[in-house]
Residue frames as qw, qx, qy, qz and C-alpha x, y, z in Angstrom:
[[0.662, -0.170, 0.211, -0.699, 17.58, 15.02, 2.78],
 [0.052, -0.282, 0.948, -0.137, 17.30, 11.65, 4.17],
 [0.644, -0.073, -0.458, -0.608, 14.35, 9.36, 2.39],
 [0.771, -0.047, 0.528, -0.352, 11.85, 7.23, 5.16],
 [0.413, 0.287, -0.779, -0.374, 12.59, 3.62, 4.42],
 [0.258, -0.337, -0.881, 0.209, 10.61, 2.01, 7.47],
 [0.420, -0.473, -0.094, -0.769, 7.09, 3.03, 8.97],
 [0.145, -0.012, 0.909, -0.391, 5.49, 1.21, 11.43],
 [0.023, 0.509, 0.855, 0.092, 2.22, -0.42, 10.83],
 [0.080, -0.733, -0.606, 0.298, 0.11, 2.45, 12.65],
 [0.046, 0.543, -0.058, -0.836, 1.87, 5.30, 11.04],
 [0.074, -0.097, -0.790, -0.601, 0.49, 3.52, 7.35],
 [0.140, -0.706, -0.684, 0.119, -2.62, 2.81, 9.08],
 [0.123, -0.661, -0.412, 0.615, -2.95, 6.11, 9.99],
 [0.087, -0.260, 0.569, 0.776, -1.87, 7.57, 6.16],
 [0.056, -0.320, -0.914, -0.245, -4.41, 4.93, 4.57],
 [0.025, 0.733, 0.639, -0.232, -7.17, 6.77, 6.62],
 [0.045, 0.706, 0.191, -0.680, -6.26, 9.94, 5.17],
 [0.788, 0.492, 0.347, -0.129, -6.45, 8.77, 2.04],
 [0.229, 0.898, -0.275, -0.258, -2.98, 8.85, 0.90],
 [0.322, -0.403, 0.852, 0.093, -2.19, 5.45, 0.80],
 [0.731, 0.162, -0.182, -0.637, -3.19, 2.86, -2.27],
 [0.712, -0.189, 0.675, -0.043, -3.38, -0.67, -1.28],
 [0.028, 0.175, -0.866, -0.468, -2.28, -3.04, -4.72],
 [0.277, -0.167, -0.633, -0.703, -5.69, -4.34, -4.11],
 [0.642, -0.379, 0.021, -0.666, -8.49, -5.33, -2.06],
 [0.964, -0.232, -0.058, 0.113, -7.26, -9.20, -1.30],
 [0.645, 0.176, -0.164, 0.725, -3.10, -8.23, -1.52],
 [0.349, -0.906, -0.147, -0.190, -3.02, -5.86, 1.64],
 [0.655, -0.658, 0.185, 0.323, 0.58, -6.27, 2.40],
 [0.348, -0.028, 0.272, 0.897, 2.29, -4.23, -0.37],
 [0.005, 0.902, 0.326, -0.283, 0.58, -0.18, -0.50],
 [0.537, 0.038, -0.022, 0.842, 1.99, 2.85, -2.01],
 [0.302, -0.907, -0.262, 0.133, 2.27, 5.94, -0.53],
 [0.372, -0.742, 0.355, 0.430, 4.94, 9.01, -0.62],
 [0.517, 0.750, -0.361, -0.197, 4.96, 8.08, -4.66],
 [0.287, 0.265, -0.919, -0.058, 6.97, 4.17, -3.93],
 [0.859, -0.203, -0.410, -0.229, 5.51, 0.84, -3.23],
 [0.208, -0.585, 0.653, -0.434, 5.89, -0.51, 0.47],
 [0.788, -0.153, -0.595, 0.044, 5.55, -4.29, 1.73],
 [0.697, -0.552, -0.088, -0.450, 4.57, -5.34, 4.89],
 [0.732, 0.261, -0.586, 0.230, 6.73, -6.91, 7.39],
 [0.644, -0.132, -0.598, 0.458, 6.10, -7.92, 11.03],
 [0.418, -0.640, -0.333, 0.552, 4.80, -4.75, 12.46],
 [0.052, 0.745, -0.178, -0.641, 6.29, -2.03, 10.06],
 [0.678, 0.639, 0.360, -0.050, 6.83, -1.55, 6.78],
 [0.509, -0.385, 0.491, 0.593, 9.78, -1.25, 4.43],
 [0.375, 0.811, -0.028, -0.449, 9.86, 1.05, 1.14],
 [0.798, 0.238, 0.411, 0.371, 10.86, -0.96, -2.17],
 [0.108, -0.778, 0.286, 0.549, 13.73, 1.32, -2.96],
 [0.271, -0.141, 0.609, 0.732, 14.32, -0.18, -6.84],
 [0.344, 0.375, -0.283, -0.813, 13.01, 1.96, -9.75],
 [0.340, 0.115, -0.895, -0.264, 12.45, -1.83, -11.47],
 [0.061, -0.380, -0.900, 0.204, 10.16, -3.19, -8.77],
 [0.210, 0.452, 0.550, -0.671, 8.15, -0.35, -8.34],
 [0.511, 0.210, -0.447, -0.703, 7.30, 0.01, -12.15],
 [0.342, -0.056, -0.936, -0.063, 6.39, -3.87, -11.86],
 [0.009, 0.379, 0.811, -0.446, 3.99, -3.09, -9.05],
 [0.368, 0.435, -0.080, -0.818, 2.58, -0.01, -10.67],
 [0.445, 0.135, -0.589, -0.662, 1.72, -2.16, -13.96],
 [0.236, -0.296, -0.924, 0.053, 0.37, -5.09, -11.70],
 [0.206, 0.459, 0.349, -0.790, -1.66, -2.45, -9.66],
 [0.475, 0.292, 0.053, -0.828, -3.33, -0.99, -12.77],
 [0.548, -0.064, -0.709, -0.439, -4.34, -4.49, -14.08],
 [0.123, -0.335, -0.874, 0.330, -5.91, -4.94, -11.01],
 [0.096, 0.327, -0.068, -0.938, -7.49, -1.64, -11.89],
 [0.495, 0.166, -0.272, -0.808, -9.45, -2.75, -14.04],
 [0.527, -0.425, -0.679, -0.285, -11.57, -5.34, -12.61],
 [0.484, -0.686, -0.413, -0.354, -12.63, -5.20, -8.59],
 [0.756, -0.263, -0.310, 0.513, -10.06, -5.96, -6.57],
 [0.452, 0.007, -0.326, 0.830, -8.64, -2.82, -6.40],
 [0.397, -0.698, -0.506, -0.314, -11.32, -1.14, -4.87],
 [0.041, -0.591, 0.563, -0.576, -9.08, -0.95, -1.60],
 [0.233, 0.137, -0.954, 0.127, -8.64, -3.33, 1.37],
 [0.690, -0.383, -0.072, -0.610, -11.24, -5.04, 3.21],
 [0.683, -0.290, -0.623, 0.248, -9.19, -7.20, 5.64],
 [0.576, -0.793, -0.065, 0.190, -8.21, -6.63, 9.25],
 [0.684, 0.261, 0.121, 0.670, -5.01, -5.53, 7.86],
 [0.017, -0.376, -0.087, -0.922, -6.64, -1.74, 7.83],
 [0.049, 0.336, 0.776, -0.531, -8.61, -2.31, 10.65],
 [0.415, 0.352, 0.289, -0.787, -11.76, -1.76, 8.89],
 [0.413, 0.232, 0.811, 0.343, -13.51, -3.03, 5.53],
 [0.617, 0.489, 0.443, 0.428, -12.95, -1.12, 3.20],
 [0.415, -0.059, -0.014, 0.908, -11.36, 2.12, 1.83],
 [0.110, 0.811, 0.537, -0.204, -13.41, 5.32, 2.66],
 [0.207, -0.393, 0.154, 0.882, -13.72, 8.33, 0.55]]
């Protein structure tokens, strides 16, 4: 089985609204994970951070945003909207 390494903006966007996407934080809107890896933004679509090493690094930055506001979820135009609903 053959793992998704590109999305396109609107299919994240469209994840994000179903609440299965977490943004790193509330200002840093252009690296999410979703599907259990960190993705980064890039021109339109999105590209899945395929080493074991970065995505622990983003996980521990993630939950020390975690524990003040920021991660809340986004609130730019990024997610066309302001702010994560659920």
């Amino acid at each position: 089985m053959s793992v998704l390494t590109e999305m396109t903006h609107e299919a994240m966007v469209a994840r994000w609204q179903q609440g299965l996407v977490t943004p790193m934080s509330s200002t840093i809107d252009t690296i999410a994970k979703t599907d259990g890896s960190w993705w980064t933004a890039s021109e339109g679509a999105w590209q899945r951070v395929a080493q074991a090493d970065r995505n622990e690094r983003l996980d521990y930055h993630h939950d020390r945003f975690g524990s003040t506001c920021q991660a809340k979820g986004p609130v730019g135009s990024q997610w066309g909207g302001s702010g994560r609903r659920g």
